[in-house]
C-alpha positions in Angstrom: 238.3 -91.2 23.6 237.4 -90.8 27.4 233.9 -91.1 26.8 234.7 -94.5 25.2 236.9 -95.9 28.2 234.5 -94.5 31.2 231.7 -96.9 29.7 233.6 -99.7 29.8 234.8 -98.7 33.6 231.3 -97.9 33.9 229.9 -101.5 33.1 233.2 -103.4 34.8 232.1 -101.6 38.4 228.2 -103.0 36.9 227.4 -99.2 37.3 225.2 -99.7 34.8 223.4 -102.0 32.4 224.9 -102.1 28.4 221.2 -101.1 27.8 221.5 -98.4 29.7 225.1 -97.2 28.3 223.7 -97.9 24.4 220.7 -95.6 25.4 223.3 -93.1 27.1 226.2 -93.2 24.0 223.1 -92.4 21.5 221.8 -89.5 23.2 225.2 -87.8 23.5 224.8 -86.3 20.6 222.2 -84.1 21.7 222.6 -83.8 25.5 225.0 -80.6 26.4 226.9 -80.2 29.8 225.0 -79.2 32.5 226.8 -76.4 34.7 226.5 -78.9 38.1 228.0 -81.6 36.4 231.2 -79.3 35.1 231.0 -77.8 38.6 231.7 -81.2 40.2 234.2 -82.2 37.7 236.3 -79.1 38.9 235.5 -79.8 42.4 233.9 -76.3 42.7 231.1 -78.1 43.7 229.9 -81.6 45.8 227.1 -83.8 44.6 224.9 -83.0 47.1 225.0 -78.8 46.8 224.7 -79.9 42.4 221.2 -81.6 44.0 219.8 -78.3 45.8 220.7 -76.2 43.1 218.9 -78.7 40.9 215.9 -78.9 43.3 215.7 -74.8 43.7 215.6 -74.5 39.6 212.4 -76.5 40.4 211.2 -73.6 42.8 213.1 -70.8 41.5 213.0 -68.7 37.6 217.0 -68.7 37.6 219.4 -70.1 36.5 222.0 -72.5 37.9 224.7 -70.2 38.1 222.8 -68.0 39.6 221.5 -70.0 42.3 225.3 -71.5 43.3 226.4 -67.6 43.7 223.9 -67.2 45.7 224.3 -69.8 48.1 227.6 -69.5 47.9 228.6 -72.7 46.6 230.4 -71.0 43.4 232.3 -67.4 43.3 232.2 -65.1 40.1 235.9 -66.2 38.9 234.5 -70.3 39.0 232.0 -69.2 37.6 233.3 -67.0 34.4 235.6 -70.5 34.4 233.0 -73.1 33.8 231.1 -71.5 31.1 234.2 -70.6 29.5 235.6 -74.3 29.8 235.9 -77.6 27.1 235.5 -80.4 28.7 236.5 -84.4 28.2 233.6 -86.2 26.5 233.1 -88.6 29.1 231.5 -86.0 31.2 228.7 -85.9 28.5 228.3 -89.5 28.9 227.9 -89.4 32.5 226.0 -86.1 32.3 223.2 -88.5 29.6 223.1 -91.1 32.0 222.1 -88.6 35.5 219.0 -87.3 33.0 218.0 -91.0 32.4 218.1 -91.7 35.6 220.5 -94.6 35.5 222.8 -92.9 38.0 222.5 -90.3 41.0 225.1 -87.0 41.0 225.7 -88.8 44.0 226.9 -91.7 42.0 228.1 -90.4 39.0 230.5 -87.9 41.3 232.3 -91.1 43.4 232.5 -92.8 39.9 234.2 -90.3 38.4 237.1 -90.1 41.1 237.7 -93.6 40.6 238.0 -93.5 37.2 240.1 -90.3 37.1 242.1 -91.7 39.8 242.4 -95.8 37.8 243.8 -93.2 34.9 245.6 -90.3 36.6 243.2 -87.9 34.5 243.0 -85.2 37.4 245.2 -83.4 35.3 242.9 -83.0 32.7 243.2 -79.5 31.0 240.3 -77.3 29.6 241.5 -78.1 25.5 240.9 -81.9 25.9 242.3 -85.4 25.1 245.7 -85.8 24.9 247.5 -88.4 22.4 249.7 -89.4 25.7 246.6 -89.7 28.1 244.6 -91.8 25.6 247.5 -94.2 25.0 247.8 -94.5 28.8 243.8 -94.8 28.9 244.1 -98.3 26.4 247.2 -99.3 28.7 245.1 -99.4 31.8 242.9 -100.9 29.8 244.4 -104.1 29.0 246.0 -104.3 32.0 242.7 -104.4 34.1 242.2 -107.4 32.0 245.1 -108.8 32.7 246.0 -108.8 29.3 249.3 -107.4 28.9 250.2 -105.9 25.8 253.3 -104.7 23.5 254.5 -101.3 22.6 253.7 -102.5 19.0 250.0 -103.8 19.9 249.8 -100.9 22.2 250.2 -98.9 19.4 247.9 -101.3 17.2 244.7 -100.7 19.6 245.2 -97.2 19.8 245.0 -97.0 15.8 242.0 -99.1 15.5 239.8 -97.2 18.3 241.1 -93.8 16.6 239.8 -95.3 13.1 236.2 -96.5 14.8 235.9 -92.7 15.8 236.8 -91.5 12.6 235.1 -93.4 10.0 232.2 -95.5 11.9 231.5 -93.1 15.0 232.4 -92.4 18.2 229.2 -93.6 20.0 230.8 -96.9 21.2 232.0 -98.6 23.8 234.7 -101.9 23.8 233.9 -104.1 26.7 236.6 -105.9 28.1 239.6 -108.1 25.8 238.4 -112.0 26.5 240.8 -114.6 26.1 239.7 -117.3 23.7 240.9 -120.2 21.7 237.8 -120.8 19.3 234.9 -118.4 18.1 231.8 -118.8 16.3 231.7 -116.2 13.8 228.6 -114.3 12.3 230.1 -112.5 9.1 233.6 -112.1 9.7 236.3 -110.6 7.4 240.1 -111.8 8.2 243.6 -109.9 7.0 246.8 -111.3 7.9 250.0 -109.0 8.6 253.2 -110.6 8.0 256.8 -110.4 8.6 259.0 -109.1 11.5 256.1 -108.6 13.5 252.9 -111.1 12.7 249.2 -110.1 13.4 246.1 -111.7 12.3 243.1 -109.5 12.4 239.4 -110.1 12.2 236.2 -108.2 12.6 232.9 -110.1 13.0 229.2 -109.4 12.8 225.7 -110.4 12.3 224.3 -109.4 8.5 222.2 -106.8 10.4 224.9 -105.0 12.2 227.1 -105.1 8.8 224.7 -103.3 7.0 224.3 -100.6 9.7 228.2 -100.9 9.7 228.9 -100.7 6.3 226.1 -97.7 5.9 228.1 -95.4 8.4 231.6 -96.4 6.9 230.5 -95.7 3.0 228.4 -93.0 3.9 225.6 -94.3 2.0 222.3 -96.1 2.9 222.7 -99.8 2.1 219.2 -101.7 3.2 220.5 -105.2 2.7 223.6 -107.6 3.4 225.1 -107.8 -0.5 228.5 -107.5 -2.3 228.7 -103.4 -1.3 228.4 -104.4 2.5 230.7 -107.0 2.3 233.3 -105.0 0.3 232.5 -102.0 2.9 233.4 -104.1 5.9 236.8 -105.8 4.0 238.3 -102.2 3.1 237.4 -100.5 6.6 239.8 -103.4 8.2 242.4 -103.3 4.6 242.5 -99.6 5.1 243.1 -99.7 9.0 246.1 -102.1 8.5 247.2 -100.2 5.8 247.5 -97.1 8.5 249.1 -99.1 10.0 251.6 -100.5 8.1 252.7 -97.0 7.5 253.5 -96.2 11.3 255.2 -99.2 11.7 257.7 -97.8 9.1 257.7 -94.7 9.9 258.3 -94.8 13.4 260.3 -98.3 13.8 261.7 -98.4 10.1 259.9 -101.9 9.9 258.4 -103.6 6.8 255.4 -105.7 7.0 253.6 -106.9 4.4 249.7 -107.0 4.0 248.0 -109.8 2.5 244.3 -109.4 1.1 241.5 -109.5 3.3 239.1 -112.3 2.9 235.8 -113.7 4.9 236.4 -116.6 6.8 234.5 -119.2 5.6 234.3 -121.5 9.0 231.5 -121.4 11.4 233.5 -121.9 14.4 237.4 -120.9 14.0 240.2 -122.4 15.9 242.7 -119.6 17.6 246.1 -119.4 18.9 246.3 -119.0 22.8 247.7 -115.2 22.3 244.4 -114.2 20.9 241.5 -112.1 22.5 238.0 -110.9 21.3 236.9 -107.3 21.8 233.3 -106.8 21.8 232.6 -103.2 20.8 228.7 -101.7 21.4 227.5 -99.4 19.2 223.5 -98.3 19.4 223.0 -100.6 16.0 224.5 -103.3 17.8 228.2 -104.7 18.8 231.0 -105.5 16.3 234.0 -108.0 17.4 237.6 -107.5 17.3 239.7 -110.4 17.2 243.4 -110.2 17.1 246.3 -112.0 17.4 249.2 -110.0 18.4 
């Protein structure tokens, strides 16, 4: 979930435009690591020897590698590393956004030291994310936004991005948690969680982005906003709650109780002051999360 967490760095530090990141988070799919980039992440490498080498490919029939052993910017053993390496996904999402242009090596290198830095990552090994990392990542998060949050909604967030990636996509990006006392809604579905610990949940969208929603969710194509794209977007958050329902008891011993979800019939909806709204971009357009933990 790096990749997830460096756009929304990206667009705080206005790095880059949301256009820019939607373009950048739909390509990722097809865009591999280049060597420079991986070469800089390790710090085999500086920007400005990733641009010759880039700038020589121009001149030269060889290949990256090559051209850093050459010039003696990499050695054989670096080398045999990077191609052998995994890598975070947020490199990918910075390595999409150098090929459209929307940031320099130069850039995208300085950017990437702050963010590792904001999130102690530099200890990032080759086999990936870490369950620790990430819940440290959604900390850093929320407190950026001065928004503090509780082991419980800590634990909350982290369950909700997880079940974005896994049943929607993980070509998105939340923008920061915004405080707020009312909201207009488009379509938005509400679940209530009740008992020793109380949490009101909501998700919200227009019709279009529901469909698209819904389509990824069932994995079917739905081409208009009816009963099956309502029900789609209702069980997503029932089933998400129900997740968690189950931690909670299994790792606290504490029984909630889940009421039915239901759409919220108001236009405009009245909140507690402990609520926030997450907007979250995907390339079909952004959902919100509204909670009140």
């Amino acid at each position: 979930m790096y990749a997830q967490f460096f756009g929304s760095f990206l667009l705080s530090r206005k790095a880059v435009s949301a256009e820019q990141l939607t373009e950048a988070i739909s390509r990722m799919s097809d865009t591999h690591i280049k060597l420079g980039t991986l070469a800089m992440h390790k710090g085999y490498m500086t920007a400005s020897e990733v641009d010759e080498v880039c700038f020589l490919q121009t001149r030269e029939d060889k290949r990256f590698g090559e051209i850093a052993l050459e010039r003696n910017y990499l050695f054989d053993d670096q080398l045999d590393d990077l191609l052998k390496s995994q890598n975070p996904d947020y490199l990918l999402l910075g390595q999409c956004l150098v090929d459209m242009n929307a940031l320099s090596y130069e850039d995208l290198e300085s950017l990437m030291v702050e963010y590792q830095d904001e999130n102690s990552l530099d200890d990032i090994s080759a086999s990936g994310e870490s369950p620790e990392k990430t819940t440290d990542i959604i900390e850093h998060y929320f407190k950026i936004a001065e928004k503090p949050i509780t082991e419980h909604g800590l634990m909350y967030m982290k369950l909700i991005f997880n079940n974005l990636v896994r049943f929607i996509g993980e070509d998105f990006t939340p923008l920061s948690p915004i405080q707020c006392t009312d909201y207009t809604t488009n379509y938005c579905v509400t679940q209530e969680i009740t008992g020793p610990l109380n949490i009101t949940s909501r998700i919200d969208m227009t019709p279009e982005v529901a469909i698209s929603f819904a389509s990824r969710y069932a994995k079917m194509d739905f081409n208009v906003f009816d009963e099956y794209v309502k029900a789609s977007l209702e069980d997503f958050l029932n089933l998400h709650n129900g997740i968690f329902l189950v931690n909670m008891s299994n790792t606290y011993s504490t029984e909630l109780t889940l009421n039915p979800p239901h759409h919220e019939e108001a236009d405009l909806l009245a909140l507690t002051d402990d609520s926030f709204v997450i907007p979250v971009i995907y390339p079909f357009g952004s959902i919100y999360l509204l909670l009140t933990i």
